[in-house]
C-alpha positions as CSV (number, residue, x, y, z in Angstrom):
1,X,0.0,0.0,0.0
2,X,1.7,3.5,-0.7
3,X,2.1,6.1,1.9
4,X,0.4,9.5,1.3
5,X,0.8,12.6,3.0
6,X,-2.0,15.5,2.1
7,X,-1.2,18.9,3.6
8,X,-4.4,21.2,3.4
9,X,-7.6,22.6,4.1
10,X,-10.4,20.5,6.3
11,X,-13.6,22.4,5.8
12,X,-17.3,22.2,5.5
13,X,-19.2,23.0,2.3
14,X,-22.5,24.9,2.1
15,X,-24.3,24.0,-1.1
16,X,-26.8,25.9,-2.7
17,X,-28.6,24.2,-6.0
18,X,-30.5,27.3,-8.2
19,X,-31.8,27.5,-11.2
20,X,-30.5,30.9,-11.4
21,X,-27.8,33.0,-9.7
22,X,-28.8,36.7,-8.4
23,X,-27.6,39.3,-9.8
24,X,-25.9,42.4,-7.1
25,X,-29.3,43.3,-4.8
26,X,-31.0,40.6,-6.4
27,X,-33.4,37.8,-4.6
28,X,-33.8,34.5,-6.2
29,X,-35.4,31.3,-4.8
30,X,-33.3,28.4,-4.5
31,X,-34.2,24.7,-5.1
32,X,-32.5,23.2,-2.4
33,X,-29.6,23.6,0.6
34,X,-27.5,21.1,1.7
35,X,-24.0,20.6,3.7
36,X,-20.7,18.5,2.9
37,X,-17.4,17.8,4.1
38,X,-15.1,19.7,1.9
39,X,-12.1,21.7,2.1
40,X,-9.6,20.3,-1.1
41,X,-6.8,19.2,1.4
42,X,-9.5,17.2,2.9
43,X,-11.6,16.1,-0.9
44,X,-7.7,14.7,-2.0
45,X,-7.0,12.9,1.4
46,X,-10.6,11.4,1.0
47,X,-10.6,10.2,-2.8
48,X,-6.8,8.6,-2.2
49,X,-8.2,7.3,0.9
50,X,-10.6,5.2,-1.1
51,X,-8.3,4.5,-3.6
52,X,-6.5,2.1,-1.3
53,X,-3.9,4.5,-0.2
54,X,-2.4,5.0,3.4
55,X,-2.7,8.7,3.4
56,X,-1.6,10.9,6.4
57,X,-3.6,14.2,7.0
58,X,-1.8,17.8,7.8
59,X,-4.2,20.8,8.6
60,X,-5.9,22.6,11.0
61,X,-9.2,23.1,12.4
62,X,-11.0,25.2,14.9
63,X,-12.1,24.4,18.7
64,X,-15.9,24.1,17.1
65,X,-19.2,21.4,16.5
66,X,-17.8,21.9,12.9
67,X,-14.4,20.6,13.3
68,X,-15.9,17.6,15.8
69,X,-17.5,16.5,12.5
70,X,-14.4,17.5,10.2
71,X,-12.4,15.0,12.5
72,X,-14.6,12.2,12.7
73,X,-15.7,12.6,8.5
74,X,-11.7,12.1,8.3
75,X,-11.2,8.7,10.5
76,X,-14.6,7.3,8.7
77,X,-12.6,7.9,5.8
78,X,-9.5,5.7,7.0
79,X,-7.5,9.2,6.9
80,X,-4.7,9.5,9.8
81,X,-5.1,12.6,12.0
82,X,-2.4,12.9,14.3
83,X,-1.2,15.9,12.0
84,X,-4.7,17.8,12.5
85,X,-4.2,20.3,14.9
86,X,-7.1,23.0,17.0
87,X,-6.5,25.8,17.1
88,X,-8.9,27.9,19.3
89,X,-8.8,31.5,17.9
90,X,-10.5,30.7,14.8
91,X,-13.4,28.9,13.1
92,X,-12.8,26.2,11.1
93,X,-13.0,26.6,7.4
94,X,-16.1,26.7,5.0
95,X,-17.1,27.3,1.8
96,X,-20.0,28.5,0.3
97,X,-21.2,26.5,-2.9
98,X,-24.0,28.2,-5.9
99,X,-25.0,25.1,-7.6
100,X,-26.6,25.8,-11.2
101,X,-27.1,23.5,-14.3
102,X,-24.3,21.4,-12.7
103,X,-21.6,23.7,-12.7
104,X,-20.3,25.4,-9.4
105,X,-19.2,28.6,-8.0
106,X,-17.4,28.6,-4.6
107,X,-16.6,31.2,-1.8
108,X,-14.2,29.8,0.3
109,X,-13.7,31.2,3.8
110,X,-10.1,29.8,5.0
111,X,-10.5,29.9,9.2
112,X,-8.3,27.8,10.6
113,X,-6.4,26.7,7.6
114,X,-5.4,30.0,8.0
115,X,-3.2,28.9,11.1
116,X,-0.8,26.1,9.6
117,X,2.7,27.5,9.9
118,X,6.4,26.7,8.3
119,X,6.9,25.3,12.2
120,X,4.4,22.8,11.8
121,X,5.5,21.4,9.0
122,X,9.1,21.3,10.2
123,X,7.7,19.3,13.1
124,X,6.1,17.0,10.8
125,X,9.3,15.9,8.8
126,X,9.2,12.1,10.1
127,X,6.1,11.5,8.2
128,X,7.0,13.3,5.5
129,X,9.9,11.2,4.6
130,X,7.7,8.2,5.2
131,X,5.7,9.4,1.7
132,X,5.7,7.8,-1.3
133,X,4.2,11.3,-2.4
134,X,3.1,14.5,-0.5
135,X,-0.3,16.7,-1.9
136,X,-0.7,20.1,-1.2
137,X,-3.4,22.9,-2.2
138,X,-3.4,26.7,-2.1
139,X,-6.2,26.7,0.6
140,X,-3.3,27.0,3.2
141,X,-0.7,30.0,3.8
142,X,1.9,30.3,1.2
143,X,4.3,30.5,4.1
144,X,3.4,26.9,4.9
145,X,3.4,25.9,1.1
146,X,7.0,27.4,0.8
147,X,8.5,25.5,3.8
148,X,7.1,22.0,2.9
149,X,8.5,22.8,-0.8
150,X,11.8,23.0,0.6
151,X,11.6,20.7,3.6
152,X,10.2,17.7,1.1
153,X,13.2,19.0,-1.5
154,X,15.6,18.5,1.4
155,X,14.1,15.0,2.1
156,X,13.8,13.9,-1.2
157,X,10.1,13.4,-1.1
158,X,8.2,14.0,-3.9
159,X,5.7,16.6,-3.9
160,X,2.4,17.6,-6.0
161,X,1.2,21.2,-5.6
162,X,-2.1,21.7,-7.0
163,X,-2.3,25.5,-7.4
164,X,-6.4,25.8,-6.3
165,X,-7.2,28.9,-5.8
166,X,-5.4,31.0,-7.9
167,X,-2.4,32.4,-6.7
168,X,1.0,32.9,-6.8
169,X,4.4,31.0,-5.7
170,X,8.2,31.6,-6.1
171,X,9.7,30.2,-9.2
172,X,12.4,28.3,-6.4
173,X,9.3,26.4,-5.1
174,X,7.9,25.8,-8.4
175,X,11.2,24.4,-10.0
176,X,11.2,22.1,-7.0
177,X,8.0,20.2,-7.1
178,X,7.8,16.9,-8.5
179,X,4.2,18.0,-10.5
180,X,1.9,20.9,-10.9
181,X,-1.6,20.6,-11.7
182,X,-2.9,24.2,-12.2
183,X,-6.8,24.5,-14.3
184,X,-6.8,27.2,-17.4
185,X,-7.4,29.8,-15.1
186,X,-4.5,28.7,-12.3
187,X,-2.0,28.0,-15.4
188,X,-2.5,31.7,-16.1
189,X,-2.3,33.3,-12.8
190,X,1.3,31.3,-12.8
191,X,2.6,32.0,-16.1
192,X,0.8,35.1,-17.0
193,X,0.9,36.1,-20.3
194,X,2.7,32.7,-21.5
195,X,1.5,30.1,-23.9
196,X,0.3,26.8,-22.5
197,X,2.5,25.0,-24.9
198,X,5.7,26.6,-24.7
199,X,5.4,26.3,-20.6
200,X,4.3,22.3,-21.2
201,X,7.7,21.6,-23.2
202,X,9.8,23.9,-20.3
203,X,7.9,21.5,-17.9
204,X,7.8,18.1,-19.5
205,X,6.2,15.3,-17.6
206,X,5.6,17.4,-14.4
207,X,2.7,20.6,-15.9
208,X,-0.5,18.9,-16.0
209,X,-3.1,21.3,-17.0
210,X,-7.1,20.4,-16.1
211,X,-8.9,21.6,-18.8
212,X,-12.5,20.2,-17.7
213,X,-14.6,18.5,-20.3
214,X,-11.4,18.3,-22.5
215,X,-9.3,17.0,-20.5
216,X,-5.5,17.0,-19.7
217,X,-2.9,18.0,-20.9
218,X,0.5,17.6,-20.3
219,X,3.9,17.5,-22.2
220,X,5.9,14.0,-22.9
221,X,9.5,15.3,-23.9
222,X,8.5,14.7,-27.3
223,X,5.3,17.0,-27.7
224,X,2.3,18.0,-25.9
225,X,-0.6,15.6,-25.2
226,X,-4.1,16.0,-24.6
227,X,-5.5,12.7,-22.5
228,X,-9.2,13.1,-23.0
229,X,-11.7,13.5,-20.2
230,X,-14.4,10.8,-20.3
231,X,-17.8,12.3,-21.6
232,X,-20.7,12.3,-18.9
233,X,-23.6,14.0,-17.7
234,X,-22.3,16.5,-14.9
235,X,-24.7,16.4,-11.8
236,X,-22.0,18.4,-9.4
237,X,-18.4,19.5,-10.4
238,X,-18.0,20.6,-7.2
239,X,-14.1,18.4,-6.1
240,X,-13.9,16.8,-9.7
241,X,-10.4,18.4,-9.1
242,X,-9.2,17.5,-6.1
243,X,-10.6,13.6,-7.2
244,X,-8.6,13.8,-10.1
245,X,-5.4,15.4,-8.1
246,X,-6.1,11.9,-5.2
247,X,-6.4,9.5,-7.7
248,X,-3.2,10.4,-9.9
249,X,-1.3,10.4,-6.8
250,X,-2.5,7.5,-6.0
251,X,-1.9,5.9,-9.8
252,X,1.6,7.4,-9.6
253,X,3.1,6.9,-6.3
254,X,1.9,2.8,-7.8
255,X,4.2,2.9,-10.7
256,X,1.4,4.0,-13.4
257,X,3.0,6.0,-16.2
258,X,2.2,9.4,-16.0
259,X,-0.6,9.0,-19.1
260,X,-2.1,6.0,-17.3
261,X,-1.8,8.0,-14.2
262,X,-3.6,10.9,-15.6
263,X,-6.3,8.5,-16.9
264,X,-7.2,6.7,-13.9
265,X,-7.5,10.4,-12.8
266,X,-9.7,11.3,-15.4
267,X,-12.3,8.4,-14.7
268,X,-12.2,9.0,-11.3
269,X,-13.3,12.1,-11.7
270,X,-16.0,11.6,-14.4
271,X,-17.8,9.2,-12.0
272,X,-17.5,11.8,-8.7
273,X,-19.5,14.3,-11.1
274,X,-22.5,12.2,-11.3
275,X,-23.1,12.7,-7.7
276,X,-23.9,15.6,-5.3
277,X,-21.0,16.8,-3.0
278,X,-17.7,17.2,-3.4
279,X,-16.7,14.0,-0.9
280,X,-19.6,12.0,-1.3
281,X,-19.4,11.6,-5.0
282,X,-15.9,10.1,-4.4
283,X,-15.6,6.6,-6.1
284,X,-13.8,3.8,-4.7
285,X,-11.6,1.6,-6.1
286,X,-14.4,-1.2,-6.3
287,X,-16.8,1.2,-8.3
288,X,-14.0,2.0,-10.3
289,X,-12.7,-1.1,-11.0
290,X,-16.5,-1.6,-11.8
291,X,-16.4,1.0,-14.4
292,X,-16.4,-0.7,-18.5
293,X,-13.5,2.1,-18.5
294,X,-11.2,0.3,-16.2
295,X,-8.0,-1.0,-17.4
296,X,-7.3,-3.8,-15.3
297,X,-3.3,-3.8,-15.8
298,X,-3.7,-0.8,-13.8
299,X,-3.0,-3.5,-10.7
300,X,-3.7,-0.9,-8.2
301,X,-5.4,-2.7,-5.4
């Protein structure tokens, strides 16, 4: 079984489904509200969870009825929590989630994320050096993003930054990680004003970029490639991200080629979109391996 370590955010969603979005001092009706565990640290540490991984959580949580649940969503999830700290100064994390015709748009409130330091993650080093792989998201201070760049650099652990939200790093930290998987919009927050092609062959076999219903694409030392998302009938996008970030990690750090690895991503995420919620429309391996579009030399198990 390999050895994951996600360092992230641990938050609750707040899902609104509309059939149309107001417009400023505009009141609409709503078709339905719901809540879901969330938070993409969490969503990756969840989908590589039931993808048969060992995966050890780093984040941060408030002294709240919210991060009770957070916790205990987490170990029902066979997720290791040693590395979840309280803090008691602020709430834990949310997100706010306007659900219409399938596609999402988020407000994401950081709380305690907010709170995971450099000095954390030095203290953590042991079980970082344990991982086959370590995840991390932009849902936690840069600070923390920059010190477990170079502390996982230092220890020769491999590490995939997935640059959700949009914003910025140092080109030191960038050069360092093992892959980046940046969306259209992330790509060009990082490389502003660069084309997608010329960055792919400057980052060959490490720049995977999500491009949704298209699917990935990516750069193989010879040219770029596009590995084509399967074709399905969205019900939530909401994590189809952060399943696809889990479940390459997870095809990776098990010796999949980087195309295979990027397919098995690809159908994992294709079936989490036919279900509400970012975490409960997770597949695991079993419904996967279920799926006509399962390659069974794969041998993930």
């Amino acid at each position: 079984m390999v050895k994951l370590t996600v360092v992230g955010s641990i938050s609750t969603d707040f899902i609104i489904e509309t059939d149309k979005r107001p417009k400023t001092g505009e009141t609409v009706e709503g078709k339905n509200f719901s809540t879901a565990f969330g938070g993409k640290g969490a969503n990756q540490a969840v989908a590589a969870a039931r993808l048969k991984a060992d995966v050890y959580m780093i984040g941060t949580v408030g002294n709240d009825t919210f991060a009770d649940e957070l916790l205990t969503n987490l170990e029902g999830n066979s997720i290791f929590i040693d590395g979840v700290e309280r803090v008691t100064h602020l709430p834990s994390g949310s997100a706010f989630i306007t659900i219409q015709d399938g596609d999402n748009a988020i407000i994401y409130i950081p709380g305690a994320n907010n709170a995971l330091t450099p000095k954390r993650i030095v203290s953590s080093q042991e079980e970082l050096k344990k991982s086959d792989l370590v995840i991390v998201q932009n849902e936690v201070p840069v600070e923390a993003i920059e010190a477990l760049v170079r502390v996982c650099d230092e220890l020769d652990t491999p590490v995939l930054y997935n640059p959700a939200p949009a914003r910025k790093l140092s080109k030191e930290a960038i050069e360092k990680v093992r892959f980046i998987t940046p969306n259209e919009t992330e790509f060009s927050v990082l490389f502003p004003g660069e084309k997608m092609e010329e960055v792919l062959a400057h980052y060959p076999n490490k720049l995977l970029v999500t491009a949704g219903s298209e699917g990935v694409y990516y750069h193989d030392g010879r040219e770029v490639k596009l590995v084509p998302a399967n074709k399905v009938t969205p019900v939530d996008t909401t994590g189809a991200g952060d399943t696809f970030n889990g479940a390459f990690a997870v095809a990776w750090s098990n010796g999949l080629t980087i195309e295979d690895s990027i397919r098995f991503g690809n159908l994992a995420a294709s079936l989490s979109i036919q279900k509400m919620g970012a975490q409960s429309g997770i597949p695991t391996l079993e419904e996967m391996k279920g799926s006509t579009l399962y390659e069974k030399e794969w041998h993930i198990e």
